[in-house]
N, C-alpha and C positions, 0 to 999 in steps of 0.2 A: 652450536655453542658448546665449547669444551668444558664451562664452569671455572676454569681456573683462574686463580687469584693469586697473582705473582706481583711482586710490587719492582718498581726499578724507573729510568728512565724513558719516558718515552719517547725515540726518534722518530722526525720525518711526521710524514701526517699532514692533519690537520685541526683545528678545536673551530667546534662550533656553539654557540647560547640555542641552548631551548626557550620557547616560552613562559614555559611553565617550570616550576619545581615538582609539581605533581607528575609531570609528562616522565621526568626525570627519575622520579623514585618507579613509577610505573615500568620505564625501560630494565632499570636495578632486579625489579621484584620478577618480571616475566609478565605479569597482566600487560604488558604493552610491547612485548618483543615480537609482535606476528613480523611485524617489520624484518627486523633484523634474521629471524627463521628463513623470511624467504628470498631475503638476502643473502642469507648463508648458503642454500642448498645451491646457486647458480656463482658466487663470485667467493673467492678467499677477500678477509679483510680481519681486520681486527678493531675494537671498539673499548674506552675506556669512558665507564659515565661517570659523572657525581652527582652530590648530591644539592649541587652549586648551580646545575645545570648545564653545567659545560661538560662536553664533548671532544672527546679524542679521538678519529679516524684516519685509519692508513691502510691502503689496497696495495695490490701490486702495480696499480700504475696512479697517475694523476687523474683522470678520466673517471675510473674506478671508487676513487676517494669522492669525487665532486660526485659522483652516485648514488654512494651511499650515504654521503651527508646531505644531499635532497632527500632521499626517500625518510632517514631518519626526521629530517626539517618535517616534511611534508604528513608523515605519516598522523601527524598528532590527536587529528581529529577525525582518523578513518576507522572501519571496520575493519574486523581479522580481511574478511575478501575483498575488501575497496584497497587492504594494503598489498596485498597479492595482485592486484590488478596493476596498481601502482608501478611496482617492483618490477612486472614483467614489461610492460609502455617504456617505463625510463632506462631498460637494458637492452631493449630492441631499439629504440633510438638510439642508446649509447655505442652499441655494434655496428652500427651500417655509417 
């Protein structure tokens, strides 16, 4: 995660609803980015959340995006290591 906050249009992609608004401010804050971290270290993507619950994702491929918006979908109610566990299953499926 770079930190940067650039504002502009977003192309391509995809939006997806959280359940919550908490899950949401949680992704915002970092208490809920385990997800996203180990998302980051195996796939490039990019991620735009609010505080609406809605979701912006875009990878390099289609595949990639439907990836990362499971694991973010999925992650809500996992541990830092149930979401690392996560991440790794839905990329080794995603690969083969």
């Amino acid at each position: 995660m770079t930190g940067q906050s650039l504002y502009g249009e977003l192309n391509g992609g995809t939006v997806i609803e959280l359940s919550s608004l908490r899950y949401a401010r949680a992704l915002l804050d970092g208490s809920g980015a385990a997800v996203l971290r180990s998302l980051g270290e195996r796939l490039p993507f990019e991620i735009a959340c609010g505080l609406n619950g809605r979701v912006w994702v875009k990878a390099s491929s289609v595949v990639n995006t439907i990836v990362v918006s499971n694991a973010v979908l999925n992650a809500e109610f996992l541990s830092k290591e149930q979401s690392k566990k996560m991440v790794s299953t839905l990329l080794q499926h995603a690969l083969d």
